[in-house]
N, C-alpha and C positions, 0 to 999 in steps of 0.2 A: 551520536547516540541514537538520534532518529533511524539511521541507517543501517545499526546494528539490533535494535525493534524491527523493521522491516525486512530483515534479512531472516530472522528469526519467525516472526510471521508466515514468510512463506515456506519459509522450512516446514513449518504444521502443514499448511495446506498443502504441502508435495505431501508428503506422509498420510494425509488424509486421503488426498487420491490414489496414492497405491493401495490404499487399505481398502477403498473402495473397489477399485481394477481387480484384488485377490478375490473379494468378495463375491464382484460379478462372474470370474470365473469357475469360482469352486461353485457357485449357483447351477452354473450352465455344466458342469462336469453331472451334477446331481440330477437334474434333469434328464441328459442325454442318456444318463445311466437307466431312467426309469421310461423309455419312451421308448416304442418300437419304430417308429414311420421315421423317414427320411425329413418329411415334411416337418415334425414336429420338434427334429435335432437340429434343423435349421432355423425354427422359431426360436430356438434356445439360444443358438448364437446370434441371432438379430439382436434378443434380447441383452446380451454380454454384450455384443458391440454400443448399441444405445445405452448403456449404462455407462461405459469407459468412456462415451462421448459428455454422456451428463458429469462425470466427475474431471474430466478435463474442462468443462464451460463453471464448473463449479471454481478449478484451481484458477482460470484467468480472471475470476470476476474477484475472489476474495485477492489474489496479486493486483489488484486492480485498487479496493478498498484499502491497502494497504501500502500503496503509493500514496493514493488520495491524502490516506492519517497521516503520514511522513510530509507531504506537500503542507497541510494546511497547518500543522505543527510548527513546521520551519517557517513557514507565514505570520504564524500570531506572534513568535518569538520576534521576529525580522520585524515586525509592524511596533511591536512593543519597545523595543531600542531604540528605531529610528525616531517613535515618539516619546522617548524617556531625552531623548539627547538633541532634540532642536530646539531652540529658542521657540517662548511664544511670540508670533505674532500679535504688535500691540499697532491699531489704527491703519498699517497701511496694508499694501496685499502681499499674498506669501511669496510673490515672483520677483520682489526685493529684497526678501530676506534669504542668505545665506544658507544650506543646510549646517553648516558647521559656522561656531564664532571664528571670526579671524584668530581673535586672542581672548583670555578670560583679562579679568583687570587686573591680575596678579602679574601676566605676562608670559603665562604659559600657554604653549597649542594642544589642542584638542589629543588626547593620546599619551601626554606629557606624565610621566611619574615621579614623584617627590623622592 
């Protein structure tokens, strides 16, 4: 599930960066259109390149936040079983106690379905 949120996630953010990249060039097309000097039609594409650069630093950082949500997600799920499903420690330290029971006192292992 995490995987298929994450996937989905950065589907947005590719889509938000093309839409940005379209943006910056139909700018610079508008620009170039209105500017006579050599000098200033090359500001314009500085400009378009510096913006294609900011929405590509824009797409790695949110694919980035969106591993992070998926990592820390599988973690608290992962944390919360391991601690739903081991005995407590009563008096001694945890480095004798077993993560799983041998057996419950029914006689069933750990996984066992009725």
């Amino acid at each position: 599930m995490q995987a298929a949120m994450e996937k989905l996630s950065n589907m947005g953010s590719v889509a938000k960066k093309k839409l940005k990249i379209c943006r910056a060039k139909l700018d610079e097309t508008v620009q170039k259109a209105s500017v006579k000097t050599a000098e200033e039609r090359k500001i314009a594409e500085e400009r378009r390149k510096a913006a294609e650069a900011e929405a590509k630093r824009e797409l790695h950082e949110a694919k980035a936040r969106h591993a992070a949500q998926k990592l820390r997600t599988r973690q608290s799920h992962v944390l919360g079983h391991r601690l739903h499903h081991q005995p407590p420690v009563e008096g001694g330290s945890a480095a004798n106690v077993p993560a799983y029971p041998i057996a419950s006192p029914e006689g069933y292992y750990p996984g066992h379905r009725i």
